[in-house]
N, C-alpha and C positions, 0 to 999 in steps of 0.2 A: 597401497594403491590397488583396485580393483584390476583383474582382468579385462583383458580386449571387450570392450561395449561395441556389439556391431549398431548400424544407422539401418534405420528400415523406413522404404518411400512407402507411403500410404497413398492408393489412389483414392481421390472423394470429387466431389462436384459443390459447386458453391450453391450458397444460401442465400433467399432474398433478405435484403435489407439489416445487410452487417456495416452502416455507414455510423462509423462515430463523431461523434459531434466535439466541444473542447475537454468534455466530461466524460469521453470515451462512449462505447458503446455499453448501452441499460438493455437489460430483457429481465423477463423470467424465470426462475430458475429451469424451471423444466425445458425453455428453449436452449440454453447451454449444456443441457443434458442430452441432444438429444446426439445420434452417431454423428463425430467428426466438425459438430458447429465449433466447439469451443477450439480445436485444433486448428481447425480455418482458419479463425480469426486471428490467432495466437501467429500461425506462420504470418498469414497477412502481415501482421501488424513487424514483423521482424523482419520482413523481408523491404517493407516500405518505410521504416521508421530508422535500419540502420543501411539498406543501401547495398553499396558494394564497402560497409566497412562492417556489414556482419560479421566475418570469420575474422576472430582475434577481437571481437565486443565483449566489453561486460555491461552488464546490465544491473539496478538494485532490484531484489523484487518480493513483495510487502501486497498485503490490505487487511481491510477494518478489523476482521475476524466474523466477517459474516457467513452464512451457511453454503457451500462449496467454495470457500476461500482454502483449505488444507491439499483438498484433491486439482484445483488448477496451479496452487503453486506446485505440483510435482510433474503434473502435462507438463508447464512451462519449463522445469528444470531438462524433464526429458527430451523436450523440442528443441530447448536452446545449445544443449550437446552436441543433438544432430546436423544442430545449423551454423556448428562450428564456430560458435561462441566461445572466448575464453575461460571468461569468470561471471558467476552471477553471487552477486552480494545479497544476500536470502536475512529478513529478519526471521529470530527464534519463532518460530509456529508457524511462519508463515506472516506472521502477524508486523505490521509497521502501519502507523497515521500517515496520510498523506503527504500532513508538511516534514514529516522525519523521514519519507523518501524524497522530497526537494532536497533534505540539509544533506543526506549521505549522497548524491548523486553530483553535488558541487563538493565533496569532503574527498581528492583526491589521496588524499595519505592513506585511506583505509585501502588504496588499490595501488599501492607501492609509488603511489604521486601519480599515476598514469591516468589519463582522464578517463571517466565514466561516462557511456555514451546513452545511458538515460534511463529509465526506468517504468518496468512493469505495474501497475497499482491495480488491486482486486476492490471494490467500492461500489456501490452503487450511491453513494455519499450520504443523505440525511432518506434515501428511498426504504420501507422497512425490509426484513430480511427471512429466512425459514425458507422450507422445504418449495413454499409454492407462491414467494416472496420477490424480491428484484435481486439483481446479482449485477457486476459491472467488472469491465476491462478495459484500461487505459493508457496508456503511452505518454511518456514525461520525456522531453526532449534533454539532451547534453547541459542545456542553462539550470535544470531542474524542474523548468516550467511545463504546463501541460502543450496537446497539441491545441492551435498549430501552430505548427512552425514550419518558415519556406524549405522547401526540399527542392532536387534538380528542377530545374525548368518553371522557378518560383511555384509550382504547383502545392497549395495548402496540404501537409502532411495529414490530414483529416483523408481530405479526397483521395489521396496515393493508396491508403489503406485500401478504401473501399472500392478503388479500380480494382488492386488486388486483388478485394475478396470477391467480386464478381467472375472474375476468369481461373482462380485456381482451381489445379486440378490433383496436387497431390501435396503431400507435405511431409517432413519430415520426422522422423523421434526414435528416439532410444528406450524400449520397453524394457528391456534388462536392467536399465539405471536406476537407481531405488533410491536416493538419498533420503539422511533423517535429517530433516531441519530441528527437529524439538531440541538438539543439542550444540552449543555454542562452538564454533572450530572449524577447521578445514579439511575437505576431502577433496581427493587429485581422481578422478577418472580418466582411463585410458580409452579415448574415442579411436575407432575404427578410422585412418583417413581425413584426422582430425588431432591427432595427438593427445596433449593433458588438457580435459578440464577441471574448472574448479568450483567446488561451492563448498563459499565461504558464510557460515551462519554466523551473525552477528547479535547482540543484545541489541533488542529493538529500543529500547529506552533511549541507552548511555550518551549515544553523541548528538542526539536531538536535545537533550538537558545540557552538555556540553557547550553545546551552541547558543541556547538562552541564558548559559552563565556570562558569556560573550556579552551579549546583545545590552543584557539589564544587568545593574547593580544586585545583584540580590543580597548583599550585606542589608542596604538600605530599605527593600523590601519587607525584610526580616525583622526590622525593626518598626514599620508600619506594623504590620500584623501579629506582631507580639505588641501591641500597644504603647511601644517607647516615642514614637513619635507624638502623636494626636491624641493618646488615652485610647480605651479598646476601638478597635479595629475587626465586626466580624463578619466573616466570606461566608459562603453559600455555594458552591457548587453541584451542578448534576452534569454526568456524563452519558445520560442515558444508554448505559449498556455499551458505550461504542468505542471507537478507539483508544478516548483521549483517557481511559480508565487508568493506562498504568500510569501513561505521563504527572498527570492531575497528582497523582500520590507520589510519583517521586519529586517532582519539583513543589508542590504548596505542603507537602506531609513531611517526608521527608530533608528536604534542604530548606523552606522557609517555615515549619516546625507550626502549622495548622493543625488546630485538632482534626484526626480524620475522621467526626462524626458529624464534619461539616460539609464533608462529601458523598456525593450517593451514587448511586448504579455504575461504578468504578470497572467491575469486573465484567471485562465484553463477554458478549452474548450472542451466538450464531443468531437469534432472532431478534436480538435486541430485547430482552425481556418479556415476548411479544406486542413492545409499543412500536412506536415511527421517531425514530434516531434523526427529528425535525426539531429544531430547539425555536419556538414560538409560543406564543399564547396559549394554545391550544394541546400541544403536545409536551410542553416542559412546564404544563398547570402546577404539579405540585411544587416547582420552583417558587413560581408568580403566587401559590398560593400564602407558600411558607414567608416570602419575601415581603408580603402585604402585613402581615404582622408588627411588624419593623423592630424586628429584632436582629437586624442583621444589616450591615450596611452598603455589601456590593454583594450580588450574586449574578451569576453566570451559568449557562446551560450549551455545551456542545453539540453538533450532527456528529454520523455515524464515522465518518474518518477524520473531522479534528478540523478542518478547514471553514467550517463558519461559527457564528458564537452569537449568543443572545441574552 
């Protein structure tokens, strides 16, 4: 366990136009750069999302892998110390799909059965990504769904954020806290005033495949696409650079045994490649092109955090 982490208030002023919609708040990258916006928002969003049941929350918290997704999950880790958070369930790099923060945020066992009261996602979803690209922040309510969802006084948890961030004036964080997510395991912090907290890095993959063993037969699968049922059987997939890279390979490569040269741009990419992590006509062309051939007999092309498909 680390030494005493003291809390430090930061005074700042708010920003116009930090109102997130159900897909959280989209900017620029260089608007989240600039002093204290992304800190605003972050407090905002914790302070209106968990309530008076902040202190002693955990949180999951994940996105696509686009470019400043490493450096806000560690703001986040260091704000949610100060805000007297319990635990925050952190995929490896920073890195989790959308829908594999729904599945660990209803997956009480990974938090000793104790409910999870929502989750962080860094995404701008199928927006493209780099230095001077889109970047996103959003809030996944306790069901694992996004906002909104009603809050005191039925007020949409959208609009509570953004009352928020209109009149804050300081915020909190722990600049001494340094956690490594890049390694799988748990670290106890000793907050000032606040006691232990914890961050718990998980394998981003494991219980999102977990849960789709659940959901679908994959024996049956496996024998589709190994050709035992119907004669050959073959996929096509593009990930374009984005989330769903690892997933795609552990569940069709590894567990339903797809050659992997039937999947492409697998391995995320701060920029996406520099393409648009937009799976349509236009942007997952060489899918549509390859797929015109007809050599293949389903294929499919993902956005940038795993939530739409084409």
């Amino acid at each position: 366990m680390s030494s005493l982490i003291k809390v430090v208030t930061v005074s700042t002023k708010p920003y116009e136009g930090q109102k997130p919609g159900t897909s959280g708040l989209r900017k620029r990258v260089p608007e989240f750069q600039q002093e204290n916006y992304t800190e605003n928002f972050i407090q905002s969003t914790l302070d209106a999302g968990l309530g008076d049941k902040k202190k002693g929350a955990t949180l999951v918290v994940g996105g696509d892998g686009r470019y400043l997704c490493p450096e806000t999950v560690n703001i986040i880790i260091q704000m949610a110390a100060a805000n007297g958070l319990r635990k925050l369930i952190v995929g490896q790099n920073g890195f989790l799909s959308t829908p594999a923060v729904s599945c660990l945020i209803r997956k009480r066992e990974i938090n000793d059965g104790n409910l999870i009261n929502g989750g962080i996602i860094l995404t701008a979803s199928h927006n493209p990504g780099g230095p001077k690209a889109d970047f996103g922040i959003k809030f996944n309510c306790a069901n694992g769904g996004p906002a909104p969802e009603k809050v005191k006084f039925y007020v949409l948890l959208t609009e509570a954020i953004y009352a928020v961030s209109k009149n804050i004036s300081k915020y909190y964080i722990c600049h001494d806290l340094h956690a490594d997510f890049t390694k799988i395991g748990k670290t106890d912090y000793d907050i000032n005033g606040y006691g232990i907290f914890t961050v718990h890095v998980i394998d981003s993959v494991k219980d999102y495949v977990q849960l789709m063993e659940q959901i679908f037969d994959f024996s049956k699968m496996k024998e589709l696409l190994s050709g035992q049922t119907m004669g050959q059987f073959n996929v096509l997939i593009d990930s374009l650079y984005g989330a769903t890279g690892p997933y795609v390979n552990t569940i069709l490569v590894e567990k339903l045994g797809v050659d992997p040269k039937f999947m492409s741009h697998t391995t995320p990419k701060p920029d996406f490649g520099g393409g648009h992590p937009d799976p349509n006509l236009t942007y997952a062309k060489q899918l549509v092109d390859t797929m015109k051939k007809g050599e293949h007999d389903f294929g499919a092309a993902f956005d940038g955090d795993g939530v739409s498909i084409f």
